[in-house]
N, C-alpha and C positions, 0 to 999 in steps of 0.2 A: 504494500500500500504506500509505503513512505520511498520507495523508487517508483513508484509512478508518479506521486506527488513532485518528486525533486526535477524530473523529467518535465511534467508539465511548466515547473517556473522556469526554466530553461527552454522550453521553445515557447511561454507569453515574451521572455527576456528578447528572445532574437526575432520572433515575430514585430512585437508591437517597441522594440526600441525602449527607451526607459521607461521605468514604472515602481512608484512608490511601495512599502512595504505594506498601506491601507489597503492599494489598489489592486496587490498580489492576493491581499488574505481575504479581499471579497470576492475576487475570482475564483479564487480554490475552495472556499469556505471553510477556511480556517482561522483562527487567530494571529492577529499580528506577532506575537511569543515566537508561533509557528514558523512562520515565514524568514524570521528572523536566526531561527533555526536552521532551518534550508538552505536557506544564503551561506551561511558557516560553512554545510558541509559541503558546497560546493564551490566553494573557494578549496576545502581541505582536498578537493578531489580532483584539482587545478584547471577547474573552470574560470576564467579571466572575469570575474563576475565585480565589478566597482559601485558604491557606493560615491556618489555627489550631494554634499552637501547643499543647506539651503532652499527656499522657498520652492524653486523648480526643478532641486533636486530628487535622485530615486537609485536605482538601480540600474543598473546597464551594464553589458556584456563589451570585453573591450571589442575595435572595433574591427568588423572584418573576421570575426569569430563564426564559426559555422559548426554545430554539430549534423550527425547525418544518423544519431536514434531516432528515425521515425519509421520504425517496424508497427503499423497497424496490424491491431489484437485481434481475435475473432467477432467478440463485442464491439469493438469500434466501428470495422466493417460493416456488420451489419446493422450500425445505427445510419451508416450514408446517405441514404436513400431518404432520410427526415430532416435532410441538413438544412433546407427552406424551412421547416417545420420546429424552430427549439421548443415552443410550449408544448406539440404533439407529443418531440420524443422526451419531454419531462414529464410529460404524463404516463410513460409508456416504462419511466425509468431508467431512459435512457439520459438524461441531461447532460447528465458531467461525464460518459461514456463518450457521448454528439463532441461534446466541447475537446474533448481529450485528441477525438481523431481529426476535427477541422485544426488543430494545433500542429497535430504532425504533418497533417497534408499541405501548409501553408507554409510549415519550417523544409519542405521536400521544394517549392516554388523556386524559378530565379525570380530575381529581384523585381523584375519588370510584372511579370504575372500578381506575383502575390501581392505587387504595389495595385493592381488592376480588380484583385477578387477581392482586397481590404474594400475598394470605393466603393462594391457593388451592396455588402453589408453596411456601407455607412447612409447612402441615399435608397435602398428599399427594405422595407418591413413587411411581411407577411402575412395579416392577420382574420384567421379563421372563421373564429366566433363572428357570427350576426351583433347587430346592436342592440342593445335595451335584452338582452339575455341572462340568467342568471348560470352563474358555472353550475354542473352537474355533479354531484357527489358518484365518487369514482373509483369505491376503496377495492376492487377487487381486478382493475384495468392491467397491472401489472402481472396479474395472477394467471389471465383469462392471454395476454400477449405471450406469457409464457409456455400455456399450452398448445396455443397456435405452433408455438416454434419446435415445439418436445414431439407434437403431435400426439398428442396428450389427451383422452375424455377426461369431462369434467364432470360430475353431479353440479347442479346448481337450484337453489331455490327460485323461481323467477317470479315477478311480480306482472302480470298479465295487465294489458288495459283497464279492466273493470275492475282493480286495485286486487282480485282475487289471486291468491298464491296457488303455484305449483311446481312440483319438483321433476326435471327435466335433467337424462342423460347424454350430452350434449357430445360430438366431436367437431373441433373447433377446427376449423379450415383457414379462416383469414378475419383479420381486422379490417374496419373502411372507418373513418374519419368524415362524416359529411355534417357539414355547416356547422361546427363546434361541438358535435355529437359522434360519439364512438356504436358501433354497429358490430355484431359479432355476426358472421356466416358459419353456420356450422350444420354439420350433418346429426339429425336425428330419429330415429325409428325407420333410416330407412330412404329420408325425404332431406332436401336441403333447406336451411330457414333461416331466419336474419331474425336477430335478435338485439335489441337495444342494454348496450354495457350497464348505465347505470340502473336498471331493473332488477340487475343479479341483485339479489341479498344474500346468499350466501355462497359458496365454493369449494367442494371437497376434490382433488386432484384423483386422479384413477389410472388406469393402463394405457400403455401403448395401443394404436389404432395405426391402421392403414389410408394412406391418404386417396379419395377416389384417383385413380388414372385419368388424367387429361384434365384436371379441375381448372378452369382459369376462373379466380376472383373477381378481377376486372370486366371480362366478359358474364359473370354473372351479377355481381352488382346492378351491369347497367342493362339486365333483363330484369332483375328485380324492381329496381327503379321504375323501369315503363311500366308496368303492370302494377307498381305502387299507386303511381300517377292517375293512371286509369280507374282503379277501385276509387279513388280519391276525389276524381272528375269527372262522375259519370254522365252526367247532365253537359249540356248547351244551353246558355241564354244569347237570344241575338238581340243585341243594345243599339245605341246611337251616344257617340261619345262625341262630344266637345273637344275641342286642341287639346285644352287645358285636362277634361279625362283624359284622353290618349297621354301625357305627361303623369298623370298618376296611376295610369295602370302598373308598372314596373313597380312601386312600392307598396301598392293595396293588395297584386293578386300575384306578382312576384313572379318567379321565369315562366311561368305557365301563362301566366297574361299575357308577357312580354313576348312570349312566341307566336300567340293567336293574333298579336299584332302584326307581327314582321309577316309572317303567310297569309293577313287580309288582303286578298286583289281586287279591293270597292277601293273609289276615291273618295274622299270628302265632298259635301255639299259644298253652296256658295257661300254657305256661313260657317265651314268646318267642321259641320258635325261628319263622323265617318262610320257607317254602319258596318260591325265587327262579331263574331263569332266566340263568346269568351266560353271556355270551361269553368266550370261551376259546382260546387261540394254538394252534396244532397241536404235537401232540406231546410233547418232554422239557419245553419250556416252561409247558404247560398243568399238570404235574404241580406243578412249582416255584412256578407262582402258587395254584395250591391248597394246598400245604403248608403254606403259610406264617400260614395263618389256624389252625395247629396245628387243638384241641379246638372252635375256635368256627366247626369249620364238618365237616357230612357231604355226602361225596359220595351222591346217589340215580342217577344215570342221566350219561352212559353207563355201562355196567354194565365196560366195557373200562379205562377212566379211574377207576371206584372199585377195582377188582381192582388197577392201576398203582398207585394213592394206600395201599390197606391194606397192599400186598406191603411200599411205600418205611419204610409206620407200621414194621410187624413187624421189617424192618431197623436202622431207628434203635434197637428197643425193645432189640434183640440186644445192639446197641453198649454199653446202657449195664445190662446184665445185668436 
């Protein structure tokens, strides 16, 4: 532990150039004591490592110093793949694994490169989660990634839509990550099913299992997906939207609106209104996403869902005299 740790201050050291003994011991998550320690032994171990006095003093490796320990671990490795992703692979448990091998692969750089992959980290952020979201309790993510990778069944307790419990012998195939929400694909009874990570309430680890032949994740996901979509959108309402609708379709009914828009082949009226084809939830839900475009939008068809939509108008209109 403490040679990987002394390793890591040695390629932040040549990576990122001087850096304080604060800015070491928040990176590695240790204490200053620590760091302080480190530095010792790696002067005792004739690493050219300097201290600079002073307000914009730190640390620094003399100059022109190169080491060439960046043998990537198995764990490293397979954290690559999340290196756009550091909150994913900290959830995943991988963080300081992530951080451990973009250090080596940066200290492996010429100069020119790794001055070119530092800018790309300093001008873009990557961020997952939707807005106005609360994080998801997630104590068993690590557990359920682990099985993915053992190929491992799990027992798990699962909390089903209608809050009812039940217990489920699961074999875990692949994680997916969509819109700040972890999704498990696993094989059970036989059938393949997606299951949502934060639901697990409990976790008991079990035997080895065989992985089906030919399984692609990715190509299943986005079978699963369409056919989410579908259950989700079984309904058509055909509207008449205003500019200013057409401008709040992408934040009220989200890529699903936004697509019905991009594939409408009507133009607009003389006044912009543009008759549109949207998908639509079943139900109380279909009314509440229609209201919400108040004036800048008419319902035309189904003729059941505009009768719903004008009764809700006439209502409100009561409320407010």
């Amino acid at each position: 532990m403490r040679a990987s740790r002394l390793l890591s201050v040695l390629l932040l050291l040549q990576n990122r150039g001087r850096m304080t003994a604060e800015e070491l011991a928040e990176e590695l998550e240790v204490s200053v004591r620590t760091v302080y320690r480190d530095i010792e032994s790696l002067s005792a171990a004739g690493v050219p490592v300097y201290a600079e006095r002073g307000r914009a003093g730190g640390y620094r490796l003399l100059d022109g110093y190169r080491t060439r320990l960046t043998g990537l671990t198995g764990e490293e490795a397979q954290s690559l793949p999340l290196a756009g992703l550091p909150d994913a692979a900290a959830e995943l448990g991988l963080g300081t694994v992530l951080t451990a091998a973009q250090l080596k692969l940066y200290a492996a750089l010429p100069d020119e490169l790794r001055s070119r992959a530092g800018k790309v980290a300093e001008r873009f952020v990557l961020g997952v989660p939707g807005w106005f979201r609360g994080i998801e309790s997630l104590p068993h993510l690590a557990e359920v990634a682990q099985a993915v990778w053992d190929s491992r069944r799990v027992s798990v307790k699962y909390r089903r839509w209608d809050n009812s419990e039940t217990i489920r012998l699961l074999e875990p195939l692949g994680l997916i990550l969509k819109a700040g929400n972890w999704y498990l694909a696993a094989q059970c009874e036989g059938a393949i099913r997606t299951y949502r990570v934060s639901r697990i309430r409990s976790l008991e680890p079990g035997a080895a299992f065989e992985r089906p032949a030919g399984f692609d994740l990715a190509a299943y996901w986005r079978e699963w997906s369409e056919q989410f979509e579908r259950r989700m959108y079984p309904r058509v309402a055909v509207v008449r939207l205003s500019p200013l609708g057409r401008d709040l379709v992408p934040f009220y009914l989200g890529a699903v609106g936004a697509r019905a828009l991009r594939e409408c082949r009507e133009v607009p009226d003389e006044d912009g209104w543009l008759r549109v084809e949207l998908p639509v939830e079943p139900g109380a839900p279909a009314l509440g996403e229609l209201l919400r475009f108040g004036p800048e939008l008419r319902v035309l068809e189904p003729a059941d869902l505009r009768d719903q939509v004008a009764a809700a108008v006439d209502r409100m209109g009561a409320f407010y005299g």
